[in-house]
Structures are given as structure tokens and as C-alpha cells.
C-alpha angles and dihedrals in degrees: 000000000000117000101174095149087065132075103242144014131308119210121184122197134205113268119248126199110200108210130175136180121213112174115209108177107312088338130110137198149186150160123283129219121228102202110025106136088016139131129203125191116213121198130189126193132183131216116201115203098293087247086083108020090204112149136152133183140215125207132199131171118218132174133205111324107026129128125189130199133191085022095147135050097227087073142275105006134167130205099180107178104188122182092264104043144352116246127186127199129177129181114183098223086191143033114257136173091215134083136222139216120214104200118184111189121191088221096187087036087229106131120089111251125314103245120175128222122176130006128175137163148176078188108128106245106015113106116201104222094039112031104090150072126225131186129150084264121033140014139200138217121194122192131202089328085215100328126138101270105202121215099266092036109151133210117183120174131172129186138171112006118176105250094271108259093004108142135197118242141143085067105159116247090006135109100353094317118129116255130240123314108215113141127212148308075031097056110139139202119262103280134255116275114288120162108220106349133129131252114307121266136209085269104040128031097197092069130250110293127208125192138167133219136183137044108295105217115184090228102085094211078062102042111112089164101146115185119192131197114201128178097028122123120252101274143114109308134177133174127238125211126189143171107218132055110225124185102282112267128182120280115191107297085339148051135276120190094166134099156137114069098022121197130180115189123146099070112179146130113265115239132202084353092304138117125175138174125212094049121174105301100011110123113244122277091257092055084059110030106030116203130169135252113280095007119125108226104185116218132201131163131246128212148170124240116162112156111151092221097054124065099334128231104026113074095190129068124185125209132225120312124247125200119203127192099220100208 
């Protein structure tokens, strides 16, 4: 693919899904993508030394599986967007007395929230527990903001890696688990295609979807673990952890696959279809949760949904499981 209005080269490679399948009983897992379907906008801007304020951006949308070079005029920079996690290097190649701002914008707001997850520089300017700007769509880099960027300058972000070794079940109608338990007369068609959602509600028919995002460190000061419900209406909603899988049973209209110690924690109302623990000021999910070094917790969410005219009699529904490896 042709980039000639950057400077540099576009190569875009082809896009790998990882999958796995791990059997445990009737159950089956497997990876999810992040971005599969996605699109992310990235914008660069450039500062020139405030004596003169001039300044000028450039903008490209890429998808999974891009990697751009020479994206940056303050020398050799990568954006790389697998289909796992974003990742962001710059070298400056050059000295130069200008800044730049990295911007990533999630432009169908379709991709579950930004999280960051490591960040380090030898960049003038850019501190690396302060420089940056974070919100559930879009994040900014900036880098140097008019400082004196030396030639070997370095820039290495990293945001939104899928928990290592963390797996999609309890996926209705798939992989030995029951299927949906809707009784007439409300009885539905099988739902559209939704890769690892729960059973529909009376919102959307896809079916409530968690996921989980980050590294989950048992000490809790080092836990970075995000999960994100997505499709569900805006009701109460709280999130179950357990620490055994048992056969899947029925769970109000929807599916349950967890068991053992069970935790809910999280408790919350849903809003524009979305649910997510940790929120500004919650503690992580170790400080609340504790588990040990190399142990799996599986998480699904839990939500209302009682509508009279939609599954009669539960009034509750449960997405997908997720299974994280706490290291």
C-alpha cells in the first residue's frame, strides 16, 4: 500500500488472529482480538519553538495489522496496531528545537477503553508518569512540547494488551455450553453473529460482552487488570469472580459457567450500554479481590433486565466468561 503523503514508508502486514483452544470438561476457549473491525485515527501535530507557534498536522487512519514508519518529523518513528495491542516507538534520528503530539482517536468508538500500560523515554520533555493523556477514546502523546530533542531520543508506549494467556467461555451455544435459555413464547432466533458475547437482552440482540484488558498483578499497587462490559442496558450491573469452573447452567434469561468462591464486587448502573471496574477512584480489582500469584479467577458479569414483555419470568441475564491468569 502506497503512503506517499507520509515521510516515510507504510507497510502493511497481513493480519493475524492468534486463537487457541484449551478444553476444560465440555468448555471451550479461546483468545480474543482487540481490534479486530476497528478503526484507529492517528493524528500528528507538530509544535514549532513558541517564538513562532506555527504548527500543522497530518492525519491517517489505519486498522489491525498496520505499521507505520517515518511517521514523525523529529526522525524514525513506529506506530505498529496488531491485532492485540497498540504500541508506539519513536527515535528522534535528528536534533531538533520542536515538539510533537501523537493523538489516537477511537473514531467509531468501537474499541473497548484505551488503557495504558507502559510508557518509558530518554525524549526531552516527556515524563513518563505524567506525559500523557488518557480517556476511554482517545490518547495523546506528546513529545518534547518544544524541548531540545537530541539525535537517540527514545519514545515507547504500550496500550491495551489483551491479560497474557487470558481466554474467552462460557460462550452460549458454543463449545459444549447450553444454549440460551429463553422460553416461549420468547423464544428468539439464533442471534446475530457476536463473537464472544452473552445471551441477547431486551436492548441488544447480540448479547452483553466482558472483556478484560491489562496485566493483572496480585499486588494490588501493580494491578493494571480493566474489564469492560459492553451491550448491556443501562441497569444495574456487578461483576462475579470465581475461582472454579462448574458444567454451564442456566442463569436468569442467560448462561453462567463459574463457580466455587464467588465475589461480586463492582456494583454499578450501566450507562450508554457500558459497564467498567476499576472507575476513577475504585480500588483495582486485586485490592478487592486478592488473588495469588499464578492462580486463573474467572469473571463474568452480572445484570438486570426485567422488562415484562422480554423472556418472562427472569429478570437478570450474564454475559460471556473471561478467564485471567493473575501473575
Amino acid at each position: 500500500m502506497a503512503c506517499g503523503h507520509l515521510a516515510g514508508r507504510c507497510f502493511v502486514r497481513p493480519f493475524l488472529t492468534t486463537t487457541c483452544f484449551a478444553l476444560l470438561g465440555s468448555l471451550s476457549f479461546a483468545q480474543v482480538p482487540l481490534l479486530e473491525g476497528h478503526t484507529v485515527q492517528v493524528n500528528n501535530r507538530i509544535q514549532v519553538s513558541p517564538t513562532t507557534f506555527q504548527s500543522f498536522s497530518r492525519t491517517v487512519v489505519v486498522g489491525p495489522g498496520v505499521e507505520i514508519t517515518g511517521f514523525g518529523l523529529n526522525g524514525y518513528m513506529e506506530i505498529d496496531l496488531s491485532d492485540r495491542e497498540i504500541v508506539v516507538t519513536a527515535t528522534a534520528s535528528h536534533g531538533m528545537l520542536y515538539g510533537e503530539l501523537l493523538g489516537f482517536v477511537d473514531v467509531d468508538q468501537t474499541i473497548d477503553d484505551f488503557v495504558l500500560i507502559e510508557r518509558s523515554a530518554s525524549w526531552p520533555g516527556f515524563n513518563p508518569d505524567a506525559a500523557l493523556w488518557l480517556y476511554p477514546d482517545q490518547f495523546t502523546v506528546p513529545l518534547g512540547l518544544a524541548a531540545t530533542v537530541t539525535p537517540g531520543s527514545t519514545v515507547h508506549v504500550g496500550v491495551n494488551p489483551l491479560p497474557p494467556g487470558s481466554a474467552i467461555f462460557c460462550v452460549p451455544g458454543e463449545g459444549g455450553v447450553i444454549d440460551c435459555p429463553c422460553l416461549p413464547p420468547y423464544v428468539l432466533p439464533r442471534r446475530p453473529h457476536a463473537p464472544a458475547s452473552g445471551c441477547p437482552n431486551s436492548l441488544f440482540r447480540g448479547g452483553a460482552r466482558i472483556a478484560g484488558y491489562g496485566r493483572p498483578r496480585w499486588a494490588d499497587e501493580d494491578d493494571h487488570l480493566l474489564l469492560v462490559v459492553d451491550g448491556v442496558p443501562d441497569v444495574l450491573t456487578i461483576f462475579l469472580e470465581g475461582d472454579a469452573l462448574v458444567p454451564s447452567q442456566p442463569f436468569g434469561d442467560g448462561v453462567t459457567c463459574i463457580g466455587g468462591n464467588l465475589l461480586r464486587f463492582g456494583e454499578q448502573l450501566a450507562s450508554a450500554g457500558h459497564a467498567r471496574y476499576p472507575r476513577a477512584g475504585d480500588p483495582p480489582i486485586a485490592g478487592v479481590t486478592f488473588p495469588a500469584a499464578g492462580t486463573r479467577r474467572y469473571y463474568q458479569a452480572i445484570y438486570r433486565n426485567a422488562r415484562a414483555d422480554w423472556c418472562s419470568p427472569p429478570t437478570f441475564n450474564a454475559t460471556n466468561g473471561i478467564d485471567v491468569l493473575w501473575q
